[in-house]
C-alpha positions as CSV (number, residue, x, y, z in Angstrom):
1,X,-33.8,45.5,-15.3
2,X,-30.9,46.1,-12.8
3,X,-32.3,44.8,-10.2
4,X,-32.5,41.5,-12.2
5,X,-29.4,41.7,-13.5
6,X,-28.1,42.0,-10.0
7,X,-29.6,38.9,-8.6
8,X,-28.6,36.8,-12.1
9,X,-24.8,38.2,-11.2
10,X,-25.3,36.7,-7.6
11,X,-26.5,33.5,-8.5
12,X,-24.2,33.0,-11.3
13,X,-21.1,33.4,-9.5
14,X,-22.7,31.5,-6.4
15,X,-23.6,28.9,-8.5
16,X,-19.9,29.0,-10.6
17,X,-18.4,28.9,-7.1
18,X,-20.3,26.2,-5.8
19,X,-20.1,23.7,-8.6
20,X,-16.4,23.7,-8.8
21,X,-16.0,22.9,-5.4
22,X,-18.5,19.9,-5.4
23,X,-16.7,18.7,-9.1
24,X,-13.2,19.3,-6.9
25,X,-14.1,17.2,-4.6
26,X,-14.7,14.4,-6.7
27,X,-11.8,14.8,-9.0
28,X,-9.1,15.3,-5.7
29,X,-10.6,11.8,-4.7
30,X,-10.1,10.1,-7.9
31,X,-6.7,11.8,-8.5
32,X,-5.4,10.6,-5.0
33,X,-6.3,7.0,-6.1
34,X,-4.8,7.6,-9.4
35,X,-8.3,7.3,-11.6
36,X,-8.1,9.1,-14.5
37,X,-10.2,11.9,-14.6
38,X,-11.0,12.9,-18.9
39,X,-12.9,16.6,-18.0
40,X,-13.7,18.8,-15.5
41,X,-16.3,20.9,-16.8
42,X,-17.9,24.3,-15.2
43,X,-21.5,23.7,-16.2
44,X,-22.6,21.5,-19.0
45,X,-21.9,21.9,-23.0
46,X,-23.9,20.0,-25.1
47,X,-23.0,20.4,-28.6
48,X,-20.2,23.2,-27.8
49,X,-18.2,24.6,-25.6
50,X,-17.4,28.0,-24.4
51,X,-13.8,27.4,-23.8
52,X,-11.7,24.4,-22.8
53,X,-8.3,23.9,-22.5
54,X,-6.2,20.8,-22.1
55,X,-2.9,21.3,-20.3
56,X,0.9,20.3,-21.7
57,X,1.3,16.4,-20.2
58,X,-2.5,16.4,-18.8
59,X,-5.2,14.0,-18.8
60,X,-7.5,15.9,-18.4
61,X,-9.4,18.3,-20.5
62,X,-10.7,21.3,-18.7
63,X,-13.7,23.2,-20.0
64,X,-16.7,25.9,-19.4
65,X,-19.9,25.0,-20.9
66,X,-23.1,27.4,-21.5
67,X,-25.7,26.0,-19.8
68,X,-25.7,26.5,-15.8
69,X,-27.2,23.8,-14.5
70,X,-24.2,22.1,-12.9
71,X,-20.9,20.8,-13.8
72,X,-19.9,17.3,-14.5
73,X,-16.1,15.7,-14.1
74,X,-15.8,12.4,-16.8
75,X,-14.1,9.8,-14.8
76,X,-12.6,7.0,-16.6
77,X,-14.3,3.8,-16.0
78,X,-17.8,4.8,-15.3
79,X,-21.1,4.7,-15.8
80,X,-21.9,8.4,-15.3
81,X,-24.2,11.5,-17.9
82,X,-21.9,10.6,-20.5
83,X,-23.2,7.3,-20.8
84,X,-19.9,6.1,-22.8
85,X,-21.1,2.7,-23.6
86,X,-18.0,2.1,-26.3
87,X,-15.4,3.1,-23.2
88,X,-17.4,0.3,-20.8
89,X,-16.7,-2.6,-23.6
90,X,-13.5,-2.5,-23.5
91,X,-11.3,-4.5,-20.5
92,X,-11.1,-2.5,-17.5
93,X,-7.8,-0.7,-17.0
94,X,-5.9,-0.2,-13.7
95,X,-6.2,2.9,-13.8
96,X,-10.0,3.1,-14.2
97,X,-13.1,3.7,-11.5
98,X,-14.5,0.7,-11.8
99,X,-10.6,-1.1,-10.9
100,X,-10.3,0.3,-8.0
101,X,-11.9,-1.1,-4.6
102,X,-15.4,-0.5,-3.1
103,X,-14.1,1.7,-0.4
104,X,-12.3,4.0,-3.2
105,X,-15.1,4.1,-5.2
106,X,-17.2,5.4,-2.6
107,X,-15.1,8.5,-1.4
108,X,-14.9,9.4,-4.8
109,X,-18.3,9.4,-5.2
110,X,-18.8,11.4,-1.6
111,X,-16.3,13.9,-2.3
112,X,-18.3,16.6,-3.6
113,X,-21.3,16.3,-1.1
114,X,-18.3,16.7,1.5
115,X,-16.6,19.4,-0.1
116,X,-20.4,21.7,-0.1
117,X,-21.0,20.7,3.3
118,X,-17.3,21.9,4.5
119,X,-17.9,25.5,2.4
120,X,-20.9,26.1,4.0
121,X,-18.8,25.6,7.0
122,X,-16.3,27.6,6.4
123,X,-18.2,30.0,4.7
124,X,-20.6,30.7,8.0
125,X,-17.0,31.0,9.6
126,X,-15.9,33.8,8.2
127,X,-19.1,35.6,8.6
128,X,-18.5,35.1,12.0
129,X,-14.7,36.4,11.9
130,X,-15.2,39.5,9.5
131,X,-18.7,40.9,10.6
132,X,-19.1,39.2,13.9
133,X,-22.7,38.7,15.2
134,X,-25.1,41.9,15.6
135,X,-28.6,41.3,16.4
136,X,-31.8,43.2,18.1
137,X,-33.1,40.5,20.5
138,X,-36.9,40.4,20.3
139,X,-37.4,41.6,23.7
140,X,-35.4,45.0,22.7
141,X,-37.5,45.8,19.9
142,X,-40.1,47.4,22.1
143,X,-42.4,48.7,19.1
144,X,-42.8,45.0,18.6
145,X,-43.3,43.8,14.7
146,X,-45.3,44.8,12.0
147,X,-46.9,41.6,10.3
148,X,-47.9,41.0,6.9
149,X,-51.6,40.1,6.5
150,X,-50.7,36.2,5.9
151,X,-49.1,36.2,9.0
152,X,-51.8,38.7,10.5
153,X,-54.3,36.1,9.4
154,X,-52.5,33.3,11.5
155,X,-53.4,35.6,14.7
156,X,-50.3,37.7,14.7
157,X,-50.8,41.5,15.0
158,X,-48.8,44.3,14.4
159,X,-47.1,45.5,17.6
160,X,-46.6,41.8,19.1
161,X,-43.1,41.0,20.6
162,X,-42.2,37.7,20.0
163,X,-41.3,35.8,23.1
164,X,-41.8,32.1,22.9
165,X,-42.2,29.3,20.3
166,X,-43.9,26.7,22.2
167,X,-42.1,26.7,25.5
168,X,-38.8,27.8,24.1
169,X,-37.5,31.4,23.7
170,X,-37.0,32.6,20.3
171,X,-33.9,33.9,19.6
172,X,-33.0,36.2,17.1
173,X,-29.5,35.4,16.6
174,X,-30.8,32.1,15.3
175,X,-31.0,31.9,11.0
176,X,-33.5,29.4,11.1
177,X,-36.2,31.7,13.8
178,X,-38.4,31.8,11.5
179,X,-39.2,28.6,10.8
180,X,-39.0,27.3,14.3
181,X,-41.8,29.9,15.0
182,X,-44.3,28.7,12.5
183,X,-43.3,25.2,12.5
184,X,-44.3,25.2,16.3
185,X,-48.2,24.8,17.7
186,X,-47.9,27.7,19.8
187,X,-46.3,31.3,19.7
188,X,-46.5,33.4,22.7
189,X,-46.1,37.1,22.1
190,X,-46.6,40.5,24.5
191,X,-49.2,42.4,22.7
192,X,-50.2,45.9,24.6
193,X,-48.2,44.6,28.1
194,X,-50.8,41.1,28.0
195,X,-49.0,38.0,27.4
196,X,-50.8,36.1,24.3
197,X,-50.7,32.6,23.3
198,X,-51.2,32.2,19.0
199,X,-52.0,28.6,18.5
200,X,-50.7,28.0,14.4
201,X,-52.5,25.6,12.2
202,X,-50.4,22.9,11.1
203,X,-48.5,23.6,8.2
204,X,-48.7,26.9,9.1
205,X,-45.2,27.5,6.5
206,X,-47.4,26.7,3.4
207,X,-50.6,28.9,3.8
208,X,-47.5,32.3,3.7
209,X,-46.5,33.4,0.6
210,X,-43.0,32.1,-0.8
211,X,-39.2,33.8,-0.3
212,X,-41.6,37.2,0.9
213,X,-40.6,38.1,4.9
214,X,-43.7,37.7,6.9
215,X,-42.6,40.6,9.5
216,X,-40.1,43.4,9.9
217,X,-39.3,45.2,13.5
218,X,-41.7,48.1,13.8
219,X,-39.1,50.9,13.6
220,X,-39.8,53.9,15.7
221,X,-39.5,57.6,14.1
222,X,-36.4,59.0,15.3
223,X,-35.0,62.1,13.4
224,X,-31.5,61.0,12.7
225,X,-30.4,64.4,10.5
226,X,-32.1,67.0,8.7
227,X,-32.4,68.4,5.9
228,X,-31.8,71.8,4.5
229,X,-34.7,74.0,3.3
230,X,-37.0,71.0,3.3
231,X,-40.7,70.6,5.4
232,X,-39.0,69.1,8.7
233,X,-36.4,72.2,8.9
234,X,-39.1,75.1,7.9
235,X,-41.2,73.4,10.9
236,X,-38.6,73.1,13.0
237,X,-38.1,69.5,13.6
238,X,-34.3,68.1,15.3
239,X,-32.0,65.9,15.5
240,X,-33.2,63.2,18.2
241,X,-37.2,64.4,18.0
242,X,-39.1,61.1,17.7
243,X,-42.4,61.4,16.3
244,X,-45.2,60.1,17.8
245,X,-47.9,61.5,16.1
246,X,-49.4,63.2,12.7
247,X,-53.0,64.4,12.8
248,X,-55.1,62.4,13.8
249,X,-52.7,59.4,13.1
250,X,-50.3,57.6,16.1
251,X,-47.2,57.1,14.4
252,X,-45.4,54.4,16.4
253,X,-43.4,53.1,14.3
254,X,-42.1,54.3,10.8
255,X,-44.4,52.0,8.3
256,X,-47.5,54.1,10.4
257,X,-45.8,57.5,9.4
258,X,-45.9,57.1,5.8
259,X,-48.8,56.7,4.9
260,X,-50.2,59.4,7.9
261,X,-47.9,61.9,5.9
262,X,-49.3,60.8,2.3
263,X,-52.5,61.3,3.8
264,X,-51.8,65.1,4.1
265,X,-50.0,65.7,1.7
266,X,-49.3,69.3,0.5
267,X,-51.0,70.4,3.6
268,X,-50.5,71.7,7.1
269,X,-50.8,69.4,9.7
270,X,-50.3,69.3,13.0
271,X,-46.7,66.9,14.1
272,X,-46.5,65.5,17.6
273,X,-42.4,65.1,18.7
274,X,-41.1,63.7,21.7
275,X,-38.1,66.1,22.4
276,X,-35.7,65.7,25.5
277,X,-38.6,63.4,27.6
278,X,-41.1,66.2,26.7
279,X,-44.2,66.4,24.4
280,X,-43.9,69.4,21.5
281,X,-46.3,69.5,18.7
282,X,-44.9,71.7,15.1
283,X,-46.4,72.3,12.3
284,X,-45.4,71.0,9.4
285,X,-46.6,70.8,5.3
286,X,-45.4,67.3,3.7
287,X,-44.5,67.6,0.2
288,X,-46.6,66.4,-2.6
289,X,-44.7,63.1,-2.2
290,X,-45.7,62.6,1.7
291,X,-42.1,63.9,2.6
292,X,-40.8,65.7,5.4
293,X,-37.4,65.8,4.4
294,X,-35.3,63.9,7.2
295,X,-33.2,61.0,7.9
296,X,-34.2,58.2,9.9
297,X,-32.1,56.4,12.5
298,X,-31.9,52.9,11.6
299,X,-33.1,50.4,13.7
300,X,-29.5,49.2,15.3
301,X,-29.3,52.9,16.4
302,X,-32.5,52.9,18.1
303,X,-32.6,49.5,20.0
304,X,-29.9,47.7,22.3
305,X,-27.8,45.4,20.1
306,X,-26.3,42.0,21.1
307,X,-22.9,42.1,19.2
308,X,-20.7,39.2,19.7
309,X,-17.3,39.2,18.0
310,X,-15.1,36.5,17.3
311,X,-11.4,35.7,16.2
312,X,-11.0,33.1,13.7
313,X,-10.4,30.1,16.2
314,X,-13.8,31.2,18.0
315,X,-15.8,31.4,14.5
316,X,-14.9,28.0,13.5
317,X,-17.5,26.6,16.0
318,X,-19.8,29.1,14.7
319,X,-19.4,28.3,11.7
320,X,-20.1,24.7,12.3
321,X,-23.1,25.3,14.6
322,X,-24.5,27.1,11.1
323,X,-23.5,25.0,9.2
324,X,-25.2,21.8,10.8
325,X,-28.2,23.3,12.0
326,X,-28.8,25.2,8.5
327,X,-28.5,21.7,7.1
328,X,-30.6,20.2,9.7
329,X,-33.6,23.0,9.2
330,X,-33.5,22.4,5.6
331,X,-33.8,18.3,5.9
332,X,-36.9,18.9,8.3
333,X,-38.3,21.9,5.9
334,X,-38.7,18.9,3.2
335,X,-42.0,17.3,5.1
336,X,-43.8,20.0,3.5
337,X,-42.9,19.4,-0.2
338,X,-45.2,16.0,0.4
339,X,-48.2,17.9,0.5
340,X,-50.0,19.8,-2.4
341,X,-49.2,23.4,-1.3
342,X,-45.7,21.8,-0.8
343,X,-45.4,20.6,-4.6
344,X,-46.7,23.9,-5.6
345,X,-44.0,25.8,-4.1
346,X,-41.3,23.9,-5.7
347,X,-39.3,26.6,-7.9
348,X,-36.6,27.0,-10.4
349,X,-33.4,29.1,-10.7
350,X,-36.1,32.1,-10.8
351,X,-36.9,30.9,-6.8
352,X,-33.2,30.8,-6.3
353,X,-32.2,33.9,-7.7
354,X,-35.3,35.7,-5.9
355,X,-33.3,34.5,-2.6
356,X,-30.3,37.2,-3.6
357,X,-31.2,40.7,-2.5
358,X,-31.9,43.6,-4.8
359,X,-29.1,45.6,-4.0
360,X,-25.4,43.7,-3.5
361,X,-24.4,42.8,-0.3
362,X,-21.5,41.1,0.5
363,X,-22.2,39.4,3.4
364,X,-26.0,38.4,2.7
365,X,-24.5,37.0,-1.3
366,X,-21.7,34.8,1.4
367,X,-24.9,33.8,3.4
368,X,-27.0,32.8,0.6
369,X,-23.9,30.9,-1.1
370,X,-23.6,29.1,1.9
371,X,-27.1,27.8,2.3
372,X,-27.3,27.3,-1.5
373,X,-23.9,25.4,-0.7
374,X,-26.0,23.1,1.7
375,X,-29.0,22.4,-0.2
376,X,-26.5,21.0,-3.2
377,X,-25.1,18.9,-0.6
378,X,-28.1,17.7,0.9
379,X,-29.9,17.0,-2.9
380,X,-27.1,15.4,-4.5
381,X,-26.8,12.5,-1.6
382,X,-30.4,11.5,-2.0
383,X,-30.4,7.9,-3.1
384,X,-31.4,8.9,-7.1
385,X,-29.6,7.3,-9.8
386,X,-27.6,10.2,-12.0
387,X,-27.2,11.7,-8.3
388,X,-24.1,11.2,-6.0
389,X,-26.5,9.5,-4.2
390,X,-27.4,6.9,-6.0
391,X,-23.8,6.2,-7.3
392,X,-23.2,5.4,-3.3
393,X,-26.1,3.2,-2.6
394,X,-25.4,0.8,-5.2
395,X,-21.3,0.3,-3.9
396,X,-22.9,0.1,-0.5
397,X,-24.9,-2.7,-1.9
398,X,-21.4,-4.3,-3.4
399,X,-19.5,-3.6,0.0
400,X,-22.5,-5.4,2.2
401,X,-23.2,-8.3,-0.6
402,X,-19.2,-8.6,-2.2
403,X,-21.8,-8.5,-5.7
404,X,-21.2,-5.6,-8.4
405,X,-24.0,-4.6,-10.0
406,X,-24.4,-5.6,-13.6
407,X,-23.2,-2.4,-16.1
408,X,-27.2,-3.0,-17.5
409,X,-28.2,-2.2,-14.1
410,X,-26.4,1.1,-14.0
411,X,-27.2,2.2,-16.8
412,X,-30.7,1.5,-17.1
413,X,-30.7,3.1,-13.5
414,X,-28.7,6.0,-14.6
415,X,-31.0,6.6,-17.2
416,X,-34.0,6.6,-15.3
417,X,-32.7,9.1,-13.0
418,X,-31.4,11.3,-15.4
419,X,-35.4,11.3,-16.9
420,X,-36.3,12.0,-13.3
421,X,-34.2,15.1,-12.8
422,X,-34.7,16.6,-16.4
423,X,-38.6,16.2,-15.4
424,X,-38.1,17.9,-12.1
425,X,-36.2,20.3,-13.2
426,X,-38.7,21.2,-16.2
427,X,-41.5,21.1,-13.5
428,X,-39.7,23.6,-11.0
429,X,-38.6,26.1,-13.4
430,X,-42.4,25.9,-15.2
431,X,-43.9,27.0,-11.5
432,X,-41.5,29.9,-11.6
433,X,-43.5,30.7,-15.1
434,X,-46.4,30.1,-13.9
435,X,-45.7,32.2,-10.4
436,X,-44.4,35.0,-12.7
437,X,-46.8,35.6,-15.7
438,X,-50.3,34.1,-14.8
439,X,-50.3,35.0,-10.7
């Protein structure tokens, strides 16, 4: 129950944060060309409100509504979810949307798409400025990976270093690594000192399962502290010992020592330790967890880190870089929503929130804001009628034919896309059922 109270705190203030700043951008727009703007509302309140307030010598009523699927600002003038027939047959007004010019119109209707797009930017930014950038490149994660048995089944084994994804070197330091490996037709890896060339099948993405990781960096045993009066300590195990070895088990990596340990559990067993270059095998008896009592050293503390740090002038490029290519992974990510395993995958806010981790963390809740930040971006410019999108491909239709489109045609087509996106959005958040109580 925490943890999903956690991830529903993430999302909700991700989500708070990010639709004001796409309903700001519309209303800034319209304010600077003096439209009136009726409401700014934080999510949607059909049939009642949560709160709303209308300030002394305002136009503009300001509200919260209870259901989080967006936010909405009422311009004056338009043909938007309110559908306010009785406002559209009356004479238009100076100081309505549909008064003011083409070019107006459309900046109004771009301004939140804009406004996402820049706080991902900035966003990525400050990443960059506060926490800087510190990675384990590939290469320096000698113990290689350990794979999950997806990815296993796509030819990857556990112990492979990732060197190449067809022709080019993967980079760690890149966000979108993953998906430049398995959208490629070749990975080459260093398995056992052999280089090895993994040809993918295409659409390799889709056959993994979604939002899990399909590999973590095989971390090696190194005894970071221990513990009082527990197994390691009776058997005489040090800071710095790295094991290698528990019975009959090679224990390379941490996720090989586990279950080694659980396998003798509550019983002696011979421990092999590397100590000061040299070999040194102690005895030890695990608890009847499979527990030996010890800290680990995490895996920045065992391999050579890249750390790059960078003042705020220097992260605003970084945060740019992000920013674009984030956007640009996503856009080509969408090929595979055309195909059946695609469609299947589509998910609701139960996807979304599964993106927040378990336990808060700043930095990865800013992370995941920004891409969320992104994908609103991206989404709401799509040529569909209720979206942004479709708002600005019918003025670009007036500003290249100097023709308005008839109020029937907007609002039949604002209609239809409002149908659409209820549909989709009943369809995505049904998979998420589906996902969670019958698979």
């Amino acid at each position: 129950m925490e943890t999903f109270l956690i991830k529903a705190l993430q999302l909700v203030l991700a989500l708070s944060l990010l639709v004001i700043i796409h309903e700001l951008g519309h209303f800034l727009w319209a304010r600077l060309f003096k439209i009136r703007v009726e409401k700014f509302y934080i999510f949607f309140n059909p049939w009642f409100s949560l709160a709303k307030w209308k300030p002394k010598n305002s136009e503009t009523t300001y509200g919260i509504g209870w259901l989080p699927l967006g936010g909405y600002v009422k311009i004056a003038g338009m043909i938007d979810e309110s559908m306010d027939k009785e406002q559209m047959k009356q004479e238009p007004q100076p100081w309505e949307f549909r008064s003011k010019p083409a070019w107006q119109r459309l900046l109004v209707m771009t301004g939140g798409v804009i406004n996402n797009f820049i706080l991902a930017i900035i966003i990525y930014a400050g990443i960059a400025w506060y926490w800087g950038e510190k990675t384990i490149p590939f290469r320096n994660a000698y113990e290689g990976m350990d794979f999950t048995p997806a990815a296993q089944a796509l030819g990857f084994r556990n112990g492979d270093i990732l060197l190449e994804a067809d022709g080019e070197l993967l980079d760690s330091r890149q966000r979108d690594v993953i998906y430049r490996m398995l959208d490629s037709k070749v990975v080459t890896v260093l398995r056992q000192g052999d280089t090895v060339n993994i040809a993918l099948p295409e659409n390799a993405l889709l056959t993994l399962p979604q939002n899990d990781p399909i590999m973590a960096i095989r971390v090696p045993v190194f005894v970071k502290q221990v513990l009082p009066g527990e197994p390691a300590a009776k058997a005489g195990l040090k800071e710095g010992d790295r094991i290698i070895a528990v019975g009959d088990s090679t224990t390379r990596a941490y996720s090989e020592l586990v279950p080694a340990l659980q396998a003798y559990a509550g019983k002696e067993v011979p421990v092999e330790v590397i100590r000061d270059g040299k070999s040194l095998t102690l005895k030890a008896v695990p608890t009847a967890e499979g527990k030996l009592g010890f800290g680990l050293r995490m895996p920045q503390e065992v391999f050579e880190c890249d750390i790059t740090r960078y003042n705020l002038l220097e992260a605003i490029p970084v945060g740019i870089h992000d920013g674009t290519s984030q956007l640009t992974t996503y856009v080509s990510s969408l090929k595979y929503l055309f195909t059946k395993s695609g469609a299947e995958s589509i998910g609701g806010f139960g996807a979304i929130g599964n993106l927040f981790p378990s336990a808060w963390n700043w930095r990865t809740f800013w992370e995941m804001t920004a891409f969320l930040s992104i994908i609103l971006a991206f989404m709401n410019i799509i040529p569909i009628p209720a979206l942004d999108g479709g708002h600005v491909v019918f003025l670009l239709w007036e500003v290249v034919t100097r023709r308005k489109p008839s109020e029937k045609v907007l609002e039949y087509s604002q209609i239809a896309g409002m149908c659409f996106l209820v549909a989709l959005l009943l369809y995505a958040n049904f998979n998420d059922l589906y996902r969670f109580v019958i698979k």
